[in-house]
C-alpha positions in Angstrom: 0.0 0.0 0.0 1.2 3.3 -1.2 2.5 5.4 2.4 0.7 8.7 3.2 3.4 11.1 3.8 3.2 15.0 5.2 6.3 16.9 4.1 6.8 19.8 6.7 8.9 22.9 5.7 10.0 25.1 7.8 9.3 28.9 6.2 10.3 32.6 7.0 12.4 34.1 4.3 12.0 32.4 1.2 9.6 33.3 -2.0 6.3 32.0 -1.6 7.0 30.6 -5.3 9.8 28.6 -4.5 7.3 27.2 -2.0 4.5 26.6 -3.9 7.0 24.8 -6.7 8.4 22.4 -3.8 4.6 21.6 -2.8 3.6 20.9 -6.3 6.6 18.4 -6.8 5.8 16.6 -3.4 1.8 16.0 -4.7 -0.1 14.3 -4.3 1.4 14.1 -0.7 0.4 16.9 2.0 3.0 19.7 2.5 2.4 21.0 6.1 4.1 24.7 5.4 5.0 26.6 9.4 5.4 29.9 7.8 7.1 32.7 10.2 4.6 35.6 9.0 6.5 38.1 10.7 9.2 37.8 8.7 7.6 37.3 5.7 3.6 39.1 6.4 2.8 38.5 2.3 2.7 34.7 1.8 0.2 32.9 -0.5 0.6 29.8 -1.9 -1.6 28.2 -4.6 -0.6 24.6 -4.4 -3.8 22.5 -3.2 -1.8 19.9 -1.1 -0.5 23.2 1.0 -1.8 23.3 5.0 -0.3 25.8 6.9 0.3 25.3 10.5 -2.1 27.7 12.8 -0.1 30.0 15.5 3.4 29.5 14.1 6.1 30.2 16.5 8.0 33.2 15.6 11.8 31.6 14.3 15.2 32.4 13.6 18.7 31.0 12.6 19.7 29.7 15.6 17.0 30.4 17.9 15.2 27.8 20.3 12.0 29.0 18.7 13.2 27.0 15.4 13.1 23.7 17.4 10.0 24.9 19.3 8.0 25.6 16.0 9.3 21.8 14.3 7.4 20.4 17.4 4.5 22.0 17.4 4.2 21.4 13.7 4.5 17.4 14.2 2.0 17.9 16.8 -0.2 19.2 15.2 0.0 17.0 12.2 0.0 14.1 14.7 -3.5 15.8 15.9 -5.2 16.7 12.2 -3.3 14.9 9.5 -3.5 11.0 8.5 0.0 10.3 7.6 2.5 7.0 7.6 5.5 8.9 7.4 7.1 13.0 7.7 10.0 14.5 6.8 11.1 17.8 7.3 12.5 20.2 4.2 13.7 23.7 4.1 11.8 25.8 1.5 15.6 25.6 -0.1 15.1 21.6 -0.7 13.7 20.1 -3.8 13.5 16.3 -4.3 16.1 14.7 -7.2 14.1 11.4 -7.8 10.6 11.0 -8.9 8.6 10.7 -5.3 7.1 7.1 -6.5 10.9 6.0 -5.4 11.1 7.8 -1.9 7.4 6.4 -1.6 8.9 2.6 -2.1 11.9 4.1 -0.3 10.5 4.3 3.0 8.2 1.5 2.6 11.3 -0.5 3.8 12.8 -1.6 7.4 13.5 1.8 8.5 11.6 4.0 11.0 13.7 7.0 10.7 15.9 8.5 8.4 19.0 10.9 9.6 22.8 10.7 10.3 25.1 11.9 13.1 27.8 11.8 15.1 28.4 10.8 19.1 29.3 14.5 20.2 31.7 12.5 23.4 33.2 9.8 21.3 34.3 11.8 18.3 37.2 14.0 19.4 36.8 15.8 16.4 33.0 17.1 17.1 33.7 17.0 20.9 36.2 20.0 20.2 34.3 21.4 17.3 30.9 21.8 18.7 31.2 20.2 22.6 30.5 23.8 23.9 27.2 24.2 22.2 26.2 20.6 23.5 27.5 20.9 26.8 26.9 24.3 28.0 24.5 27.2 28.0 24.9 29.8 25.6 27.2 32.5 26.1 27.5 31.4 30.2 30.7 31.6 31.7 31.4 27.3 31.0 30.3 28.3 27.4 32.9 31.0 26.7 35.6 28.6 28.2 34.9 25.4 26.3 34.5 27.8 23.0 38.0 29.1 24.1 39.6 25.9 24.4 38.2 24.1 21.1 40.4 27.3 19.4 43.4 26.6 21.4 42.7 23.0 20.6 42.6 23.8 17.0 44.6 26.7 16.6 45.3 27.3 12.8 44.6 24.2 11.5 42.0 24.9 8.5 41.5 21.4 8.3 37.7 20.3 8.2 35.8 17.1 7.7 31.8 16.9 6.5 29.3 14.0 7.1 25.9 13.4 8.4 24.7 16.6 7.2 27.2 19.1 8.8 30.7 20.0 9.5 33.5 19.9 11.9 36.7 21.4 12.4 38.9 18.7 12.0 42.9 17.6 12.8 44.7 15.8 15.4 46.5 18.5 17.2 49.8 17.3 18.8 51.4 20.2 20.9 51.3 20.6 24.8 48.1 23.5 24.3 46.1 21.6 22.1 46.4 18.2 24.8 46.0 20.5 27.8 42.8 21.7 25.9 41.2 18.5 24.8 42.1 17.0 28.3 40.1 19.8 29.8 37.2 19.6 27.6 37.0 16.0 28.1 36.4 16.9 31.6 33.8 19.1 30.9 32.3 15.9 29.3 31.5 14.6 32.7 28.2 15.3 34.2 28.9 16.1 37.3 31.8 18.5 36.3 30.0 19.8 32.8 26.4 20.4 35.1 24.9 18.6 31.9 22.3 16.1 31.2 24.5 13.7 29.3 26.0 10.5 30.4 26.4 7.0 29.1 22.6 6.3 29.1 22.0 9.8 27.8 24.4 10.2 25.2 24.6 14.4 23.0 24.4 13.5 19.5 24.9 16.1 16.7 23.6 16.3 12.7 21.6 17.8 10.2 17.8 18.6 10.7 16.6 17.0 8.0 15.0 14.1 9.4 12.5 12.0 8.1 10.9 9.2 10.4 7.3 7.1 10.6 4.5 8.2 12.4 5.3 6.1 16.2 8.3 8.1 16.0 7.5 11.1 15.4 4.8 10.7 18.2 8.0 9.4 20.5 9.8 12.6 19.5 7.4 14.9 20.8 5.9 13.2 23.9 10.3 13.2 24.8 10.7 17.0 23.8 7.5 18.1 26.6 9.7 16.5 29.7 10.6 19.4 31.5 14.5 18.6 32.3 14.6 18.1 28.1 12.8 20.9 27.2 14.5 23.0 29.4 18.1 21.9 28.8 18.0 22.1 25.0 16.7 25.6 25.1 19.5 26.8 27.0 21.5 25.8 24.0 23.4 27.6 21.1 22.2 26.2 18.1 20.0 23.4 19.6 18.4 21.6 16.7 21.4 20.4 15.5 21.6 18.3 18.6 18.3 18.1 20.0 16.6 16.3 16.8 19.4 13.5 16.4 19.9 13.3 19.9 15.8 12.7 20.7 16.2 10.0 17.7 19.6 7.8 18.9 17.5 7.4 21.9 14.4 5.8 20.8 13.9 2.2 20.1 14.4 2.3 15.8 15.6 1.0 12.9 17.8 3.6 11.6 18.2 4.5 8.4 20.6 6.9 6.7 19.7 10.0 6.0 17.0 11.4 2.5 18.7 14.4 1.7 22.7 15.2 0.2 24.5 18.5 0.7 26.7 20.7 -1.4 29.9 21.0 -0.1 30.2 24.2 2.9 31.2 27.2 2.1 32.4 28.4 5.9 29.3 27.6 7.7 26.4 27.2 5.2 26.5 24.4 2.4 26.6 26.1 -0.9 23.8 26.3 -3.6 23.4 23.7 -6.2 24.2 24.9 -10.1 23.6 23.3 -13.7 27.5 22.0 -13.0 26.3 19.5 -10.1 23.6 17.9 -12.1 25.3 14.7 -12.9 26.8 14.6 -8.8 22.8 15.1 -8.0 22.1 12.1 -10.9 24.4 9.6 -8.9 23.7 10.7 -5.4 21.6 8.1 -3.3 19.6 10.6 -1.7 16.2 11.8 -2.3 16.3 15.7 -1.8 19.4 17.9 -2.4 19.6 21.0 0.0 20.1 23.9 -1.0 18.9 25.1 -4.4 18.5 29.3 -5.1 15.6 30.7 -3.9 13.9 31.4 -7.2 11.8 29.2 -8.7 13.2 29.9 -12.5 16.4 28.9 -11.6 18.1 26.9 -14.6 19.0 24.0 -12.0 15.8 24.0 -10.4 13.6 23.4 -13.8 16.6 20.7 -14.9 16.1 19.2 -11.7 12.2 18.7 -11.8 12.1 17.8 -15.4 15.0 15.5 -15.9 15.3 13.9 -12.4 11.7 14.5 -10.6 9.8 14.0 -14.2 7.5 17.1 -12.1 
């Protein structure tokens, strides 16, 4: 039987055309659109397998609001929409195979879709990102661990991508760069760090992209309203980079790896998609490619839907 599946895209900033193409390529699927209308007040759409999410949180890059508007989207799909299956899309996603593929796709073994890393037992993202993970934002502990992952590194340009995202990356071997990854190990221990991890409870970090069955998705947001969860995440710098993966790796599941592929980063932010990356998109495994201009005439974008999506 052919899965019912609810895209859910995560909207402030882009054109409401770029939208409305995205929708129109995911039909005859629902796209559950959480617009941020005070960032963008004009927004209509015109694709009929659109639903807009009622009382959107107000979001940002970066902000716990972000996380807080992902949950209350699921939630309210998991309240008014019939659906097997979701996965969250950025307005910048489009899909690069024909959606009767990611329909069989996830028709398989999997419950949920996503990569990451163990932020404790990879050195590299336990001194890339550890201080985001392991303390408050911009507290005292923060400003320290952020400190010592640049002693640790110093500068080393040398960076490694996977599961979505990017580290800082190299094997330091001077007497500052020990000292600092000795210290930050420390700060890895709950009772030193004043964090919720520990073996049990392990930080994971990813890409947001997720895509997981409906029992999951239920899991996920029945774990995000405990209070010490809730709370601790949103204390965070950049938190749904680790709260999403994190909230998966600790749910019962057959995992799966992850729907979408990324252009290589440029500093922080992968870089767009052009004509030149068609064949790369063509052999890539994945089912969506992130990101794509924000303009729905763009030369890859119609190449993309008429050669690979057949949309």
């Amino acid at each position: 039987m052919k899965p019912n599946i609810v895209f859910l895209v995560m909207s402030a900033v882009s054109k409401p055309e770029t939208v409305d193409q995205l929708a129109r390529a995911l039909a005859p699927h629902t796209v559950l659109v959480h617009h941020d209308f005070h960032q963008t007040p004009a927004f209509p759409l015109s694709a009929s397998n659109v639903v807009f999410v009622p009382d959107p949180k107000r979001t940002g890059w970066g902000l716990f609001s972000f996380v807080e508007g992902v949950f209350h989207s699921m939630q309210y799909a998991l309240a008014n929409l019939d659906f097997d299956y979701l996965q969250l899309l950025s307005p910048s996603c489009l899909p690069i195979k024909p959606i009767q593929k990611f329909e069989a796709h996830i028709s398989g073994r999997a419950d949920a879709h996503f990569d990451c890393v163990d932020v404790l037992r990879d050195q590299d993202a336990l001194m890339s990102i550890g201080y985001r993970a392991l303390t408050p934002d911009m507290s005292f502990r923060f400003r320290v661990a952020r400190r010592l992952s640049n002693v640790y590194f110093g500068a080393s340009l040398g960076r490694r991508e996977e599961a979505g995202i990017w580290l800082r990356s190299g094997d330091r071997r001077n007497p500052a760069s020990w000292l600092a990854l000795q210290l930050t190990k420390t700060l890895g221990q709950k009772s030193i760090g004043r964090h919720i991890f520990d073996e049990n409870f392990r930080a994971y970090y990813g890409t947001t992209w997720f895509g997981a069955r409906r029992h999951i998705v239920a899991e996920m947001v029945d774990r995000f309203q405990r209070p010490e969860i809730k709370d601790y995440f949103s204390r965070l710098c950049l938190p749904e980079e680790i709260v999403l993966p994190t909230l998966l790796m600790h749910l019962q599941l057959n995992k799966g790896p992850m729907n979408h592929c990324f252009q290589h980063f440029d500093q922080s932010h992968p870089r767009l998609f052009e004509e030149k990356d068609i064949e790369q998109l063509k052999t890539s495994p994945a089912f969506f490619g992130r990101k794509f201009p924000n303009d729905p005439a763009a030369p890859v974008r119609t190449r993309v839907l008429g050669e690979m999506v057949g949309s």
